[in-house]
mmCIF file as gemmi writes it, N, C-alpha and C atoms, coordinates in Angstrom:
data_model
loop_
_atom_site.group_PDB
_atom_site.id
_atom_site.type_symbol
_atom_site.label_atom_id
_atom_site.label_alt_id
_atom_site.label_comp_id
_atom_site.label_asym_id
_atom_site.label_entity_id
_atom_site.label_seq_id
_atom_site.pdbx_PDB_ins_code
_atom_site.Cartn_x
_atom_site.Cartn_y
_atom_site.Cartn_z
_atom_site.occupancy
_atom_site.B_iso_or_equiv
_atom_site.pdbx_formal_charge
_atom_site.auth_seq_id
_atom_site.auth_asym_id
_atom_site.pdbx_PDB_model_num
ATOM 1 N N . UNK Axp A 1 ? 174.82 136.445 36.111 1 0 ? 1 A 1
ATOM 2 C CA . UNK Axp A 1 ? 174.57 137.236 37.29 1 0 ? 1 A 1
ATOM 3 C C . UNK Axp A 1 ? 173.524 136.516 38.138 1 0 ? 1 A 1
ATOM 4 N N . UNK Axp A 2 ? 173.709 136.234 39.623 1 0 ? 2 A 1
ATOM 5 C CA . UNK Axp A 2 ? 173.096 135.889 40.548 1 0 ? 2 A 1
ATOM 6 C C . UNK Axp A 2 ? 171.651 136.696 41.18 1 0 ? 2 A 1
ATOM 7 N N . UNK Axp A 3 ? 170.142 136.44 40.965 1 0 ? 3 A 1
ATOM 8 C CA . UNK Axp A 3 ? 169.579 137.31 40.926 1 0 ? 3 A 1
ATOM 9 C C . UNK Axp A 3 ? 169.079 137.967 42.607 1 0 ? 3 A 1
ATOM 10 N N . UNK Axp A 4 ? 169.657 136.639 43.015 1 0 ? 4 A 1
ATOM 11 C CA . UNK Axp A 4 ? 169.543 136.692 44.809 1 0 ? 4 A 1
ATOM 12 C C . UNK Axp A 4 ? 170.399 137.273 44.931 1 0 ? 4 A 1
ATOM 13 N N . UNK Axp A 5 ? 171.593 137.062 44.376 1 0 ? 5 A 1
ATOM 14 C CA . UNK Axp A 5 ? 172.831 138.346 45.299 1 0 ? 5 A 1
ATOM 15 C C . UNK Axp A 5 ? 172.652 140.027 44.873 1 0 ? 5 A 1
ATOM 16 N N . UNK Axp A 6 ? 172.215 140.573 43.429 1 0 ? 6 A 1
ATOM 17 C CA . UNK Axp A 6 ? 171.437 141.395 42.694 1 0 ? 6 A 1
ATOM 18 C C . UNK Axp A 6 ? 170.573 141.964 43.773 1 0 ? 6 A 1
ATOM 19 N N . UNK Axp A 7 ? 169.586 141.423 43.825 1 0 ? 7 A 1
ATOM 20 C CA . UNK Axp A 7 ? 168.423 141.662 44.521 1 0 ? 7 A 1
ATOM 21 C C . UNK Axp A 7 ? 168.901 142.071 46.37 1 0 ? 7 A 1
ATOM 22 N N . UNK Axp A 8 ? 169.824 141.08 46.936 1 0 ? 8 A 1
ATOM 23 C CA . UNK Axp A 8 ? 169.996 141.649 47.787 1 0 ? 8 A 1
ATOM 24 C C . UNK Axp A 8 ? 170.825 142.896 48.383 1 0 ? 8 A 1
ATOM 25 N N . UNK Axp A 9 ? 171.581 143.129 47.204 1 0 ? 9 A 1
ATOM 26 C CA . UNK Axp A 9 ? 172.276 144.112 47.162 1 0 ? 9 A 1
ATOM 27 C C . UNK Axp A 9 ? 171.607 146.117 47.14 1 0 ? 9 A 1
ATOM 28 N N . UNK Axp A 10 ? 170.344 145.472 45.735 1 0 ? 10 A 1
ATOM 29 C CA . UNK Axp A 10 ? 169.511 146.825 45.751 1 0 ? 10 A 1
ATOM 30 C C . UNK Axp A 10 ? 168.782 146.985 47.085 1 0 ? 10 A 1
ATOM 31 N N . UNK Axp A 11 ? 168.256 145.672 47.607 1 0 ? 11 A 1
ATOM 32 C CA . UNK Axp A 11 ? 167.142 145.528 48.826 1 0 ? 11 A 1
ATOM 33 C C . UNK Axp A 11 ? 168.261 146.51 50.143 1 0 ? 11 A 1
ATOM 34 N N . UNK Axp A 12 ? 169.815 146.144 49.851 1 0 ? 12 A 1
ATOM 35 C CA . UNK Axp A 12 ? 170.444 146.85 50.991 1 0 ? 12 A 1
ATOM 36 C C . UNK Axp A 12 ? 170.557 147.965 50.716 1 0 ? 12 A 1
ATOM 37 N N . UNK Axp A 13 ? 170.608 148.923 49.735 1 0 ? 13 A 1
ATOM 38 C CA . UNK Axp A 13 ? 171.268 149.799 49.244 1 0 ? 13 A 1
ATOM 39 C C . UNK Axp A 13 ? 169.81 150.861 49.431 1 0 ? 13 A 1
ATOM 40 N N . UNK Axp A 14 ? 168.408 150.147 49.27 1 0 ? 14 A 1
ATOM 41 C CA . UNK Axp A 14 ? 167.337 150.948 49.071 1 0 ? 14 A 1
ATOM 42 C C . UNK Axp A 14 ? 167.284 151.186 50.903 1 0 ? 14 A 1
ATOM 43 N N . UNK Axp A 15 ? 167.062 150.059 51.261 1 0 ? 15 A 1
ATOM 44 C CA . UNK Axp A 15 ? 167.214 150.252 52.943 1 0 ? 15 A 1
ATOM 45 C C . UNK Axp A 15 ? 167.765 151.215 53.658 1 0 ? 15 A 1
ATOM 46 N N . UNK Axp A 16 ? 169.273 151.454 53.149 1 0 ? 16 A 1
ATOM 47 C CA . UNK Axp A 16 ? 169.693 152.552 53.62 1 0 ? 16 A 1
ATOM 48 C C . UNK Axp A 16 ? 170.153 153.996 53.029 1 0 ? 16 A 1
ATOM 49 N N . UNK Axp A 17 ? 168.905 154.035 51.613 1 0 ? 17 A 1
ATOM 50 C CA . UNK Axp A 17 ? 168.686 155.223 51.304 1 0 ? 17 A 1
ATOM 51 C C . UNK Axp A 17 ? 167.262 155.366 51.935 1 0 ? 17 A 1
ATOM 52 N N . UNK Axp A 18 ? 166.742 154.53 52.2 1 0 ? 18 A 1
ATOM 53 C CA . UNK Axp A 18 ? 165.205 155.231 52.842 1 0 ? 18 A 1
ATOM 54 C C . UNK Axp A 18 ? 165.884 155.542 54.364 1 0 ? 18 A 1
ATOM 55 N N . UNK Axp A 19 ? 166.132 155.107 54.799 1 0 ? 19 A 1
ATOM 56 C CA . UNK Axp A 19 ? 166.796 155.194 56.739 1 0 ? 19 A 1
ATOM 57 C C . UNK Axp A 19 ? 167.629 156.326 56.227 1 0 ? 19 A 1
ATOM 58 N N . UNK Axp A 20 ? 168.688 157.2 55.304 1 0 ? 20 A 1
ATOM 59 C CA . UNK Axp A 20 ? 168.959 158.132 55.806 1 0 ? 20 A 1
ATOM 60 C C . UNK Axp A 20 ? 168.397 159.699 54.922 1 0 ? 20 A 1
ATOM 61 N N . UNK Axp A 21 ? 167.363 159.988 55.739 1 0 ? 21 A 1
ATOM 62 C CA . UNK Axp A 21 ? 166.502 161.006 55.245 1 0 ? 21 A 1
ATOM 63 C C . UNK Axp A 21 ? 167.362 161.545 54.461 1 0 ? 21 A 1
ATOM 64 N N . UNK Axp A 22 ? 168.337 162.529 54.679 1 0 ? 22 A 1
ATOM 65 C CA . UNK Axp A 22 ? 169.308 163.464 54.554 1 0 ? 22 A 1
ATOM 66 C C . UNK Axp A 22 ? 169.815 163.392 53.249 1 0 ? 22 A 1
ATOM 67 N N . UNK Axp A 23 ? 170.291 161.903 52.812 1 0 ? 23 A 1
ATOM 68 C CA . UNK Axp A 23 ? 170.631 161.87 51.447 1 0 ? 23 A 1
ATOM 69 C C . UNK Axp A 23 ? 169.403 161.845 50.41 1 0 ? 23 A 1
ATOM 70 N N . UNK Axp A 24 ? 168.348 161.035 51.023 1 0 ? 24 A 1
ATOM 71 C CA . UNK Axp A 24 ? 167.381 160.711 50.279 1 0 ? 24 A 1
ATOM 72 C C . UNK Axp A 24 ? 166.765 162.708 49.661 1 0 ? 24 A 1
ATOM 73 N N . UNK Axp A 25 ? 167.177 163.295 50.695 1 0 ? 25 A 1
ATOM 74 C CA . UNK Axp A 25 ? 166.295 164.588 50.335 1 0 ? 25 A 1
ATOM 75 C C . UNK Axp A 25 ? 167.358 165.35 49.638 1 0 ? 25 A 1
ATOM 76 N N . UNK Axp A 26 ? 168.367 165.165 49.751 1 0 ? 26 A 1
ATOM 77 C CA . UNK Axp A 26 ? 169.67 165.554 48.78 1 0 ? 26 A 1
ATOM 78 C C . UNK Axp A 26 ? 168.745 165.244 47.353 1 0 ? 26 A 1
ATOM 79 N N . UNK Axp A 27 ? 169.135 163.877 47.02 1 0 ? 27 A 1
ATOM 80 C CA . UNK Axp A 27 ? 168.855 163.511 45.896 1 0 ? 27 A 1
ATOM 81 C C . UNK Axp A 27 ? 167.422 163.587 45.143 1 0 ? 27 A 1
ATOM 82 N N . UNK Axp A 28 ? 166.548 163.936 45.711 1 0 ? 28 A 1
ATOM 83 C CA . UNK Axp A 28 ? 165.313 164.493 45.426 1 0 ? 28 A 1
ATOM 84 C C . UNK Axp A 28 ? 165.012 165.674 45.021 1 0 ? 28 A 1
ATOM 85 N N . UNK Axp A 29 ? 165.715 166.667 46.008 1 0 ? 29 A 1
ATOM 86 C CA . UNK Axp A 29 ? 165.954 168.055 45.666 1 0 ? 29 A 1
ATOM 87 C C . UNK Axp A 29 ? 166.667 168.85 45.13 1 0 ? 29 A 1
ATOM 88 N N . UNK Axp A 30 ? 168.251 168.177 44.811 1 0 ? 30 A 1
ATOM 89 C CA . UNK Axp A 30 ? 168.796 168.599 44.076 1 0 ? 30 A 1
ATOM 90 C C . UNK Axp A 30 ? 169.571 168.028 42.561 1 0 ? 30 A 1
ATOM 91 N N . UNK Axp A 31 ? 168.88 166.627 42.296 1 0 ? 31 A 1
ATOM 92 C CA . UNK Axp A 31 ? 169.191 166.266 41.527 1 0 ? 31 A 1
ATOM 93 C C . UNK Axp A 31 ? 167.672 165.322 40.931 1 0 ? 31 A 1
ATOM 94 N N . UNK Axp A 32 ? 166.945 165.405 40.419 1 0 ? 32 A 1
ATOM 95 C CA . UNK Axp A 32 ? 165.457 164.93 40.298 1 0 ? 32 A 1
ATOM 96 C C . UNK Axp A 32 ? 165.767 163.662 39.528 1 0 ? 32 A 1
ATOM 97 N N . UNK Axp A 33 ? 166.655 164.2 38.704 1 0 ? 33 A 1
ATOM 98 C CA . UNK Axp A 33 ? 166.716 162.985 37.303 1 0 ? 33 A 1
ATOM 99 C C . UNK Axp A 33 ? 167.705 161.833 38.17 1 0 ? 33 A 1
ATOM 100 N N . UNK Axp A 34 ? 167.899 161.851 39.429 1 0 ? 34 A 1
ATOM 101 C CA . UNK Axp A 34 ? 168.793 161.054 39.763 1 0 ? 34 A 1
ATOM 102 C C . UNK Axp A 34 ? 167.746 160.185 41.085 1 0 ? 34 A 1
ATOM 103 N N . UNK Axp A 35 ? 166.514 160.744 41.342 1 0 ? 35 A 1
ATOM 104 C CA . UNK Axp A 35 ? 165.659 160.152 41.891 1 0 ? 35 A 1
ATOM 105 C C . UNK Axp A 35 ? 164.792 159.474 41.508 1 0 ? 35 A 1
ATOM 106 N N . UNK Axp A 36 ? 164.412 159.839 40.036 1 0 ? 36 A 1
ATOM 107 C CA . UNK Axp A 36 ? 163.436 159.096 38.646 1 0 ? 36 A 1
ATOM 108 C C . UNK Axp A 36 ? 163.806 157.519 38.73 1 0 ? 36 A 1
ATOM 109 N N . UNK Axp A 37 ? 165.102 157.265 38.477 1 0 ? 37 A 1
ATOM 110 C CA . UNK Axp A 37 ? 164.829 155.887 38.343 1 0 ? 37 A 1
ATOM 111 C C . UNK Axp A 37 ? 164.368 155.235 39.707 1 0 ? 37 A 1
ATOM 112 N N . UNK Axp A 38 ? 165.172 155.545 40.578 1 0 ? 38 A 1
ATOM 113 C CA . UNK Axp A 38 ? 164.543 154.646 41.938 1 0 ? 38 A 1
ATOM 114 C C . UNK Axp A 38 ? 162.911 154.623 42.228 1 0 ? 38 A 1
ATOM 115 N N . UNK Axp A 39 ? 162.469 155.913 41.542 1 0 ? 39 A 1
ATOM 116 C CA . UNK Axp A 39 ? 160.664 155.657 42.058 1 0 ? 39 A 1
ATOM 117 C C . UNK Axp A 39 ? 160.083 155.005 41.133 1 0 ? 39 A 1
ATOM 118 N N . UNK Axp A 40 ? 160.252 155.203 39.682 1 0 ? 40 A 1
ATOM 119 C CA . UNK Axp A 40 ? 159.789 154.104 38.412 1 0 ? 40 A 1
ATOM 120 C C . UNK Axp A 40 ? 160.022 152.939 39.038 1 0 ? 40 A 1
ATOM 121 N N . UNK Axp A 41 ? 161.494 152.471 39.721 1 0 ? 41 A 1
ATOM 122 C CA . UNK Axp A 41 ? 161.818 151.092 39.658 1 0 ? 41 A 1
ATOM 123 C C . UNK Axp A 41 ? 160.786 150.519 40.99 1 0 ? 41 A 1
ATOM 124 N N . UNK Axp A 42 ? 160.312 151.879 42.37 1 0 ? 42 A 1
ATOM 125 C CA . UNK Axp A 42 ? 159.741 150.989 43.335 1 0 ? 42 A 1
ATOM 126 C C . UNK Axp A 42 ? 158.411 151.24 42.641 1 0 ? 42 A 1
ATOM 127 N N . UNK Axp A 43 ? 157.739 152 42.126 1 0 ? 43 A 1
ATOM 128 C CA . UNK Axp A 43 ? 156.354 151.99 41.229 1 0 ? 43 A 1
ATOM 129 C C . UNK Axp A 43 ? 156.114 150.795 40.442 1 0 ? 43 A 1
ATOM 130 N N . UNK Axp A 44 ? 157.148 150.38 39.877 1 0 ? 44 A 1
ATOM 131 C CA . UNK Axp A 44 ? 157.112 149.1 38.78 1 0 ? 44 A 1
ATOM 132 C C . UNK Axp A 44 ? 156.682 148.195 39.676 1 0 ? 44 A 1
ATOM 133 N N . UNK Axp A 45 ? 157.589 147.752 41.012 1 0 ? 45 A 1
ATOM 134 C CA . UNK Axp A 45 ? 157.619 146.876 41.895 1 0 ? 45 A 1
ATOM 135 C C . UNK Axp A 45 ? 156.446 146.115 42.133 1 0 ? 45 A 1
ATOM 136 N N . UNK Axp A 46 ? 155.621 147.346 42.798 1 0 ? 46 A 1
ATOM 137 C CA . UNK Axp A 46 ? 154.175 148.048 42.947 1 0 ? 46 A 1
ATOM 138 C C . UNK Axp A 46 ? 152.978 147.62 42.597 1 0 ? 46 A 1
ATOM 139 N N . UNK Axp A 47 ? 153.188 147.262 41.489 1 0 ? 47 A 1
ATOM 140 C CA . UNK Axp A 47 ? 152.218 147.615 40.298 1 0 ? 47 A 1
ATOM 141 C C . UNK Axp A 47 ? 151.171 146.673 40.853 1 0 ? 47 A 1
ATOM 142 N N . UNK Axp A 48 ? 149.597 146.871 40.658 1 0 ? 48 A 1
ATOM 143 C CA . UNK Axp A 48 ? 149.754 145.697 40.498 1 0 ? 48 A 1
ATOM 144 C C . UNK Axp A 48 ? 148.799 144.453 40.162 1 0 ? 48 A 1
ATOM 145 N N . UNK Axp A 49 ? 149.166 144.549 39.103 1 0 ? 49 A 1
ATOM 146 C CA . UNK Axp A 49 ? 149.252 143.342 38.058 1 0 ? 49 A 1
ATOM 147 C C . UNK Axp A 49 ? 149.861 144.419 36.543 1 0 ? 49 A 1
ATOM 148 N N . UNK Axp A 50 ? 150.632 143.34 35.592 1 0 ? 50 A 1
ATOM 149 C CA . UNK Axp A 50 ? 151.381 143.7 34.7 1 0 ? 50 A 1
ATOM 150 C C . UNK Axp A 50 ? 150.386 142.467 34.141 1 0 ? 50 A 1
ATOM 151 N N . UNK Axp A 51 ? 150.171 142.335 32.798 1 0 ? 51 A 1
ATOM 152 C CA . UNK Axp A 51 ? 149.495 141.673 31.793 1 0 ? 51 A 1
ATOM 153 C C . UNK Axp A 51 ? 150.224 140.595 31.518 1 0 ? 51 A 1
ATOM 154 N N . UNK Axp A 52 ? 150.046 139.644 31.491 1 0 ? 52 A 1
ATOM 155 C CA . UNK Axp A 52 ? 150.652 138.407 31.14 1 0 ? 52 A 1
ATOM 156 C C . UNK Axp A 52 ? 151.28 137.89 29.778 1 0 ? 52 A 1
ATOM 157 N N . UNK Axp A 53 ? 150.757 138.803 28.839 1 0 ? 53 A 1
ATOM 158 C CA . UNK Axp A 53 ? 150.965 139.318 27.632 1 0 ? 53 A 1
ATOM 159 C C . UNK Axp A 53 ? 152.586 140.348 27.282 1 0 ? 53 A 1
ATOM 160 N N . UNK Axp A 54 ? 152.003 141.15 28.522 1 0 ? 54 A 1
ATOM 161 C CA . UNK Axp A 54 ? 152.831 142.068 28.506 1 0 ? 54 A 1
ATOM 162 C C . UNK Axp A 54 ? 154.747 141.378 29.31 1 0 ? 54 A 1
ATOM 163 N N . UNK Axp A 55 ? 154.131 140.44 30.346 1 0 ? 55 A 1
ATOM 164 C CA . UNK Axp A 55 ? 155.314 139.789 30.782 1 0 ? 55 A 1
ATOM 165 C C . UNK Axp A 55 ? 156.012 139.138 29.838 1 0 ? 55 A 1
ATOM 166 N N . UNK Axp A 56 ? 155.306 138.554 28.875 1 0 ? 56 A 1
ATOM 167 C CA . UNK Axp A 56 ? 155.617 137.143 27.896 1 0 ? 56 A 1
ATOM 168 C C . UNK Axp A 56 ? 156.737 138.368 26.662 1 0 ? 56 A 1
ATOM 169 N N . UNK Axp A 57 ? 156.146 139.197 26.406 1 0 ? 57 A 1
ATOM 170 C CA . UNK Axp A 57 ? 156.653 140.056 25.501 1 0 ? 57 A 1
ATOM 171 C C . UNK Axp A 57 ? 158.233 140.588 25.824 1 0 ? 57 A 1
ATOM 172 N N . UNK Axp A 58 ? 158.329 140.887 27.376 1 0 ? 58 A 1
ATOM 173 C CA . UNK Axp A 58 ? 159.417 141.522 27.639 1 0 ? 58 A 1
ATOM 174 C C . UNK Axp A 58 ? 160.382 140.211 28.394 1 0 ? 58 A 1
ATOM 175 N N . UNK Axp A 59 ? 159.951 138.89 28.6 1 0 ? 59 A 1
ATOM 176 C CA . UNK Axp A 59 ? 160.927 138.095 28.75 1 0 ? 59 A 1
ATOM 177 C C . UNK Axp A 59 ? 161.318 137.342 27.475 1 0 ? 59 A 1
ATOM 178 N N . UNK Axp A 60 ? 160.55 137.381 26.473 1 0 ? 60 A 1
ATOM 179 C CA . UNK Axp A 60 ? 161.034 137.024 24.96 1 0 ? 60 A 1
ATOM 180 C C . UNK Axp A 60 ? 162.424 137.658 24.762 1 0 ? 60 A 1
ATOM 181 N N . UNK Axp A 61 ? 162.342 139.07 25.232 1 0 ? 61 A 1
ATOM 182 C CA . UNK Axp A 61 ? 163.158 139.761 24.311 1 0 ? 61 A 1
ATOM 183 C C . UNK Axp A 61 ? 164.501 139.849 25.548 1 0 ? 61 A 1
ATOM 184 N N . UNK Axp A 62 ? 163.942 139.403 26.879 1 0 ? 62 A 1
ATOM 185 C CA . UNK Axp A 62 ? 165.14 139.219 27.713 1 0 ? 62 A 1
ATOM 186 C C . UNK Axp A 62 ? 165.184 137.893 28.28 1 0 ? 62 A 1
ATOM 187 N N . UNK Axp A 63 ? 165.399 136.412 27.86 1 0 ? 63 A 1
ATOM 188 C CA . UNK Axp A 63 ? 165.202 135.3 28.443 1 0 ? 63 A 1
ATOM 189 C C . UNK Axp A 63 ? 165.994 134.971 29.566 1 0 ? 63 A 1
ATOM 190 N N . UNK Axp A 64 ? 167.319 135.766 29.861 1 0 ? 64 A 1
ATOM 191 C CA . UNK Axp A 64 ? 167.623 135.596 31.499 1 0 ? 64 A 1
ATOM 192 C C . UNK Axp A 64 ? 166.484 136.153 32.565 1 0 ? 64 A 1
ATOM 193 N N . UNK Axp A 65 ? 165.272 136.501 32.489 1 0 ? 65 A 1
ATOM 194 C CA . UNK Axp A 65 ? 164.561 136.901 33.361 1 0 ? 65 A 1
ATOM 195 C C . UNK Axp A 65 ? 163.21 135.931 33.226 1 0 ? 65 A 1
ATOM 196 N N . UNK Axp A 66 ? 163.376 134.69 32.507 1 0 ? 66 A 1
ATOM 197 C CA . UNK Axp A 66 ? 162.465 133.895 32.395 1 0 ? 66 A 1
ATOM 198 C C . UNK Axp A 66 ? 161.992 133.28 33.824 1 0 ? 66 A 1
ATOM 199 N N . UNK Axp A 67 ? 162.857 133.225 35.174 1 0 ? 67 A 1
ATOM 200 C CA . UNK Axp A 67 ? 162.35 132.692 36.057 1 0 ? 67 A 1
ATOM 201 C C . UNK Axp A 67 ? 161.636 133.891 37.086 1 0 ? 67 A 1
ATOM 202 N N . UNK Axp A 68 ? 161.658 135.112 37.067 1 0 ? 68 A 1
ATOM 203 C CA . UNK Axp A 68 ? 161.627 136.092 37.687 1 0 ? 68 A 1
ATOM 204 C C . UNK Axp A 68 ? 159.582 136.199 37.533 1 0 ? 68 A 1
ATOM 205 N N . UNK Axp A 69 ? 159.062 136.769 38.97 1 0 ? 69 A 1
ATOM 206 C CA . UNK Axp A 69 ? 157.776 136.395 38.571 1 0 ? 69 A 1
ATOM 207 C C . UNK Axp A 69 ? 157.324 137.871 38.02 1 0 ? 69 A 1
ATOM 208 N N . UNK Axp A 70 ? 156.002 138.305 37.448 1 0 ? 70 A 1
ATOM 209 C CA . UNK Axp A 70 ? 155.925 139.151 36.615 1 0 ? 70 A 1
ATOM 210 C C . UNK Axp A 70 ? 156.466 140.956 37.744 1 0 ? 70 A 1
ATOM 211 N N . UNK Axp A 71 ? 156.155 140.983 38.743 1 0 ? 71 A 1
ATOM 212 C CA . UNK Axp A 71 ? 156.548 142.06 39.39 1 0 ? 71 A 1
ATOM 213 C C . UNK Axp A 71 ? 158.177 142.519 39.245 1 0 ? 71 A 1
ATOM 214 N N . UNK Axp A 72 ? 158.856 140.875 39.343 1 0 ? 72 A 1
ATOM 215 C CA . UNK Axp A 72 ? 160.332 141.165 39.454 1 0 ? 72 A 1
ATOM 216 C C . UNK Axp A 72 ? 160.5 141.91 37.611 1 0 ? 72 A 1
ATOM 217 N N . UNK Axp A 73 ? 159.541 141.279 36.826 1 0 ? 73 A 1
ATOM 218 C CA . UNK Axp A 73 ? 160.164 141.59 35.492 1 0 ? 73 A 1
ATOM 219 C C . UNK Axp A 73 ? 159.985 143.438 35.788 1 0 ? 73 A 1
ATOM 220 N N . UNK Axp A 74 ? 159.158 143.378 36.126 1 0 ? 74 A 1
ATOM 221 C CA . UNK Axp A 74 ? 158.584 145.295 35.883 1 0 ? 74 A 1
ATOM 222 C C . UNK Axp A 74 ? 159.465 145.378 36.579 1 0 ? 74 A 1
ATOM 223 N N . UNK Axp A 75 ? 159.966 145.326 37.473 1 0 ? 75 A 1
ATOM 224 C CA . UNK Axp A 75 ? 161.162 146.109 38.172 1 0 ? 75 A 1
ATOM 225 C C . UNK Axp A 75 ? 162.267 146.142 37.492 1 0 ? 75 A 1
ATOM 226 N N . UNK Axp A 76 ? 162.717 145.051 36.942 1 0 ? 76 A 1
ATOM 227 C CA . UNK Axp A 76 ? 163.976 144.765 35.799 1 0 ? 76 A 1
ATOM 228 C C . UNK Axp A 76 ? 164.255 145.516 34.453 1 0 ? 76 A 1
ATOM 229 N N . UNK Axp A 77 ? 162.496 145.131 34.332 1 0 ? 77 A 1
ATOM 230 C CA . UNK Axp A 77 ? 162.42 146.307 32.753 1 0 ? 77 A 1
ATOM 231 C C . UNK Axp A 77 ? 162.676 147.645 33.259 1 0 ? 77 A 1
ATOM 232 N N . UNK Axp A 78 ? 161.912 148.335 34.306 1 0 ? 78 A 1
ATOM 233 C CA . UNK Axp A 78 ? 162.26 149.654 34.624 1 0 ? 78 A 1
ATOM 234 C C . UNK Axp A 78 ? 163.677 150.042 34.755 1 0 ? 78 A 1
ATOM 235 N N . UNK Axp A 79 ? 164.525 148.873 35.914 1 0 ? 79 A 1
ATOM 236 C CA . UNK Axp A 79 ? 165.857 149.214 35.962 1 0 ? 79 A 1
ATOM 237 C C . UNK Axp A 79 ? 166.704 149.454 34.229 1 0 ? 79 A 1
ATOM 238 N N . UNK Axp A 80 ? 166.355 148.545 34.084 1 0 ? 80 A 1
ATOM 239 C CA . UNK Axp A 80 ? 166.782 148.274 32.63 1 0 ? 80 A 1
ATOM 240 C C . UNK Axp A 80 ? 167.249 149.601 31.993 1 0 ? 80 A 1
ATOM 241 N N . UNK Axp A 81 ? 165.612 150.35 31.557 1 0 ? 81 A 1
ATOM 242 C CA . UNK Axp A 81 ? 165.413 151.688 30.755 1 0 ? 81 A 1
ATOM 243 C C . UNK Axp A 81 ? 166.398 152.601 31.64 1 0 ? 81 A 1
ATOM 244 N N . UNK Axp A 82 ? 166.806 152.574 32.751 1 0 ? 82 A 1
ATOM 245 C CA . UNK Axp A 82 ? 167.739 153.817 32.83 1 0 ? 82 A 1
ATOM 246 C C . UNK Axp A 82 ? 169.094 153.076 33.213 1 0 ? 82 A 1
ATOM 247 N N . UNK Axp A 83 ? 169.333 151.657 32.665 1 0 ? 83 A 1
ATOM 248 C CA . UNK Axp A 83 ? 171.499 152.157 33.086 1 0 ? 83 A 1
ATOM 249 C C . UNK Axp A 83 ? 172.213 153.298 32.363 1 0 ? 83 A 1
ATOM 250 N N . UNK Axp A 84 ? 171.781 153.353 31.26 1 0 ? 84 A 1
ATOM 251 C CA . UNK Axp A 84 ? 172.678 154.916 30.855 1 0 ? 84 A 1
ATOM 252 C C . UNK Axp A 84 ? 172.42 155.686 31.506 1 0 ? 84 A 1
ATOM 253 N N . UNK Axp A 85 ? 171.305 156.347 32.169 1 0 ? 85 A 1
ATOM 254 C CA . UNK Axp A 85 ? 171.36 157.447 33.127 1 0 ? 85 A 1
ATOM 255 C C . UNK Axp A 85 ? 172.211 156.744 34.534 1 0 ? 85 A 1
ATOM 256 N N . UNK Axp A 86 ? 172.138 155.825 34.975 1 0 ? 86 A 1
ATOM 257 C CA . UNK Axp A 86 ? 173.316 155.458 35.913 1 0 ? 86 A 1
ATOM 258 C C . UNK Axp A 86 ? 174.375 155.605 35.536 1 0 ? 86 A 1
ATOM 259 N N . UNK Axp A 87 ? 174.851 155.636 34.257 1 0 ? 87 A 1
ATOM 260 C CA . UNK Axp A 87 ? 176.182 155.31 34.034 1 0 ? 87 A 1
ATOM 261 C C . UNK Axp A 87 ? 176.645 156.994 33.653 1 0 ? 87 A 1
ATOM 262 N N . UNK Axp A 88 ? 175.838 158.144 33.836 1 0 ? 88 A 1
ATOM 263 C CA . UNK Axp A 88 ? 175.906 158.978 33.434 1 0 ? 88 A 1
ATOM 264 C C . UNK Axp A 88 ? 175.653 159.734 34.825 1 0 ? 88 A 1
ATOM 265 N N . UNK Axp A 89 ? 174.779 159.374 35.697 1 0 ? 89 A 1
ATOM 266 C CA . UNK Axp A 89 ? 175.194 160.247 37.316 1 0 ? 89 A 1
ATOM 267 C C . UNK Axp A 89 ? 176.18 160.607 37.541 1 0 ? 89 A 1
ATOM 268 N N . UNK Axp A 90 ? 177.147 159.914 37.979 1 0 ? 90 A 1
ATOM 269 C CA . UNK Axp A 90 ? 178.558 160.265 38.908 1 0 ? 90 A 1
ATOM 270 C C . UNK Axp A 90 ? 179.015 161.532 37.381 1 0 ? 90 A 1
ATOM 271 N N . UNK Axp A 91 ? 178.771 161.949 36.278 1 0 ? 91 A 1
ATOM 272 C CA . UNK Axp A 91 ? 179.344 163.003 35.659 1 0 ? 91 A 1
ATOM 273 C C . UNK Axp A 91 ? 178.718 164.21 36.196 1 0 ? 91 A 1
ATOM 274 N N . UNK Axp A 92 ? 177.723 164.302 36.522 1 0 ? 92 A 1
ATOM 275 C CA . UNK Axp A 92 ? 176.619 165.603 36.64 1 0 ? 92 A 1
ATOM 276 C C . UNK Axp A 92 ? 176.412 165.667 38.308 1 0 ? 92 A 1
ATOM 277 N N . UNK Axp A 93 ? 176.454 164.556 39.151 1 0 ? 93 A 1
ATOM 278 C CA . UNK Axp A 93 ? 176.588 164.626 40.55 1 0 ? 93 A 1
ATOM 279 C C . UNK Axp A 93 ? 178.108 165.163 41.103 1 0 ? 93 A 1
ATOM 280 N N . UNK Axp A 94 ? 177.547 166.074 41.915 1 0 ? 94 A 1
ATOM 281 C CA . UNK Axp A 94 ? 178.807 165.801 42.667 1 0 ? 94 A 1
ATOM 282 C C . UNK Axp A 94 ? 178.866 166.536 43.992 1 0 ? 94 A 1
ATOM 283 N N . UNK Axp A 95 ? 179.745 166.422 44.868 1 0 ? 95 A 1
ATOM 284 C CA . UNK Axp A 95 ? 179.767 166.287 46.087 1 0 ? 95 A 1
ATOM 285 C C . UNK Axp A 95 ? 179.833 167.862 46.553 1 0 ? 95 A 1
ATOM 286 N N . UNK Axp A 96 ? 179.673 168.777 47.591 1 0 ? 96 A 1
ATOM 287 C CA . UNK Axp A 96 ? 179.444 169.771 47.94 1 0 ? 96 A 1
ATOM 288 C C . UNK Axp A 96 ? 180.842 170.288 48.06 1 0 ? 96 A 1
């Protein structure tokens, strides 16, 4: 996986969940657990500083993220901890 095409994909996708209020407050208000990961993942972003210790630990155990600098890892690890809840939205979401 390409981490520039990855990356630009969430960078578009976050863009135009922040630009359209409407969904963004959908998904805030009526589904919480479906807003959790996106704020962990921009909190991770955020952070800031992650321990160097702490980077070394979580690219051991994921070495495709060995070039990623320690912010991208916290964002990765965060994404990481919830694909099952992604892969589990579209069951519990649904459209009006």
């Amino acid at each position: 996986m390409r981490t520039l095409i990855v990356l630009a994909v969430i960078g578009r996708e976050w863009r135009e969940l922040v630009r359209n209020k409407l969904l963004l407050a959908s998904i805030v208000i009526r589904h919480p657990p479906g807003a959790l990961p996106i704020i962990l993942v921009r909190v991770a972003g955020r952070a800031p500083s992650i321990p160097a210790s702490a980077v070394a630990q979580i690219v051991a155990g994921h070495p495709q993220w060995a070039g990623l600098t320690p912010a991208e890892v916290g964002m990765a690890f965060a994404l990481q901890q919830f694909l099952v809840t992604f892969l589990l939205l579209p069951g519990y979401i649904r459209s009006p």
